[in-house]
VOZABA-688632 format. One line per field, with one value per residue (C-alpha): residue number from 1; y, z, x. Coordinates in nm, 2 decimals. Last residue first. Example, Ala and Ser with C-alpha at 12.3 -4.5 7.8 and 13.67 -1.06 7.14 Angstrom:
2
num 2,1
yy -0.11,-0.45
zz 0.71,0.78
xx 1.37,1.23
***
This chain:
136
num 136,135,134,133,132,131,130,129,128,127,126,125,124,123,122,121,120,119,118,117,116,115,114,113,112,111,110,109,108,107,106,105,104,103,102,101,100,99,98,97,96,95,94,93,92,91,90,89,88,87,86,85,84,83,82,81,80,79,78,77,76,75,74,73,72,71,70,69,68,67,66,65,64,63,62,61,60,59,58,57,56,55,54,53,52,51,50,49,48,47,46,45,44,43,42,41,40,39,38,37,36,35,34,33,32,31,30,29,28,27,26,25,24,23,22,21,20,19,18,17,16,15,14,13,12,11,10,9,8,7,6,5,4,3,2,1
yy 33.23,33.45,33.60,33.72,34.03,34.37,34.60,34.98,35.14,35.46,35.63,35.95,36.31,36.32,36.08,36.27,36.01,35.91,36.13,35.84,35.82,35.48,35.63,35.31,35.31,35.01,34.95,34.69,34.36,34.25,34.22,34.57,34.56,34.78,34.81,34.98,35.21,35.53,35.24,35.10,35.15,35.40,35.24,34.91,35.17,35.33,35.06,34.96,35.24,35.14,34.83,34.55,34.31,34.13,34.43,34.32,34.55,34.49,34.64,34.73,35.04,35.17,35.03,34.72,34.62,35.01,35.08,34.80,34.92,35.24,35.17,34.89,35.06,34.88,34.66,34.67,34.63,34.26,34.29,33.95,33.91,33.65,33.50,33.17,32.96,32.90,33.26,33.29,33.04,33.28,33.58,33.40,33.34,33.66,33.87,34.20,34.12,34.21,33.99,34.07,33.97,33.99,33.73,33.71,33.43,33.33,33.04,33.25,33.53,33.22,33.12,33.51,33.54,33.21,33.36,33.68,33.55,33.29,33.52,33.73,34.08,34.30,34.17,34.34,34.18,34.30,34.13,33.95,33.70,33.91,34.01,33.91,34.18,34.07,33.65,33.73
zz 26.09,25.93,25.64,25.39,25.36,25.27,25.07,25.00,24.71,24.66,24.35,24.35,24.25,23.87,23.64,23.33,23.15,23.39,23.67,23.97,24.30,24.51,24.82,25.12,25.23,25.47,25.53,25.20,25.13,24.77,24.46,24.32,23.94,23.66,23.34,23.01,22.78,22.81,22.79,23.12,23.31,23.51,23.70,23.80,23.81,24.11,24.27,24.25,24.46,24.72,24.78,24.86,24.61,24.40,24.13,23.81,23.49,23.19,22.85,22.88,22.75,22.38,22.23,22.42,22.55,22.54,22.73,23.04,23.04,23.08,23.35,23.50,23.55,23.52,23.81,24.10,24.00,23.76,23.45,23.27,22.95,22.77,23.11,23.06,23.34,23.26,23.22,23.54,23.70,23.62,23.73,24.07,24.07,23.93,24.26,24.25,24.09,23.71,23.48,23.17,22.94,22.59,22.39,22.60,22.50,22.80,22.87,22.93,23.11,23.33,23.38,23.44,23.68,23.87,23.88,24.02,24.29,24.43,24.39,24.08,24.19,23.93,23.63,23.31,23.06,22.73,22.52,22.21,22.31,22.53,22.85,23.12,23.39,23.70,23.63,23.60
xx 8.44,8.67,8.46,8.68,8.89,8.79,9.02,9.01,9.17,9.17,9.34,9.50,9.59,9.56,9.39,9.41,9.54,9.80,9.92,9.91,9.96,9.88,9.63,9.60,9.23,9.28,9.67,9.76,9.57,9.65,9.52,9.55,9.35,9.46,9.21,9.33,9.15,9.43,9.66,9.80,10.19,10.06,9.83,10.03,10.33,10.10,10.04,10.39,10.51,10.24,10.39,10.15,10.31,10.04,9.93,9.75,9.82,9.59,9.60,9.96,10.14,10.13,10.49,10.49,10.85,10.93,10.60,10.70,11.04,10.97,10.77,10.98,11.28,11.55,11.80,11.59,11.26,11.37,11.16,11.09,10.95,10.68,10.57,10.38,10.50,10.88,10.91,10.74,10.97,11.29,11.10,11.10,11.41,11.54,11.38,11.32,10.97,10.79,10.63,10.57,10.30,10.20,10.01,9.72,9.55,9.29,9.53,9.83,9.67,9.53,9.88,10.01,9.76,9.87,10.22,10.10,9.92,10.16,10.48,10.61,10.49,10.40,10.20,10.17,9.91,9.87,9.62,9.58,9.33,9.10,9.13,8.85,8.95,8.70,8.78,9.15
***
């Protein structure tokens, strides 16, 4: 949440409801974002997000969470944040934004995994590379 900063008002969408993704949508809370949806496979976990700061809940396997995501918010969120390592979601953590939004992958997938997306002009795909920490 530090790197995105959303402002009090925001739209926050959030996939993967584990560790990660449920201290995002705490700190989306507490930054004011007035909008955010979580969205796992697993109700349990969607369940404590609601309970967390979650304003709706999109379980994967039952609805689509695209549509869902732009029918729940009219324009698309402001900020996606994507916790699950799956490149499918990647690319709904992408697709999902306004033409002005920001989408971070948090995660550590296979080095230079490619997440499609047809977006705003952003045809073809996005690389994401990920380094982890100093393992001394």
């Amino acid at each position: 949440m530090p790197i995105m900063r959303p402002l009090p008002g925001s739209v926050l969408a959030v996939f993967g409801a584990g560790a990660v993704g449920l201290s995002a949508i705490m700190a989306a809370r507490i930054a004011g974002c007035t909008t955010i949806v979580a969205v796992d496979i697993k109700d349990n976990r969607l369940g404590l997000a609601r309970e967390l700061g979650a304003t709706h809940m999109i379980n994967g396997n039952r609805e689509g969470a695209l549509g869902r995501i732009m029918e729940i918010t009219g324009k698309g969120a402001d900020f996606s944040l994507e916790t699950t390592g799956v490149p499918a979601c990647g690319s709904q953590a992408f697709n999902c934004l306004t033409a002005q939004g920001m989408g971070c992958l948090c995660r550590s997938p296979t080095p230079w995994q490619h997440h499609a997306t047809d977006r705003y002009g952003l045809y073809g795909e996005i690389r994401t590379h990920h380094t982890r920490g100093n393992r001394r």
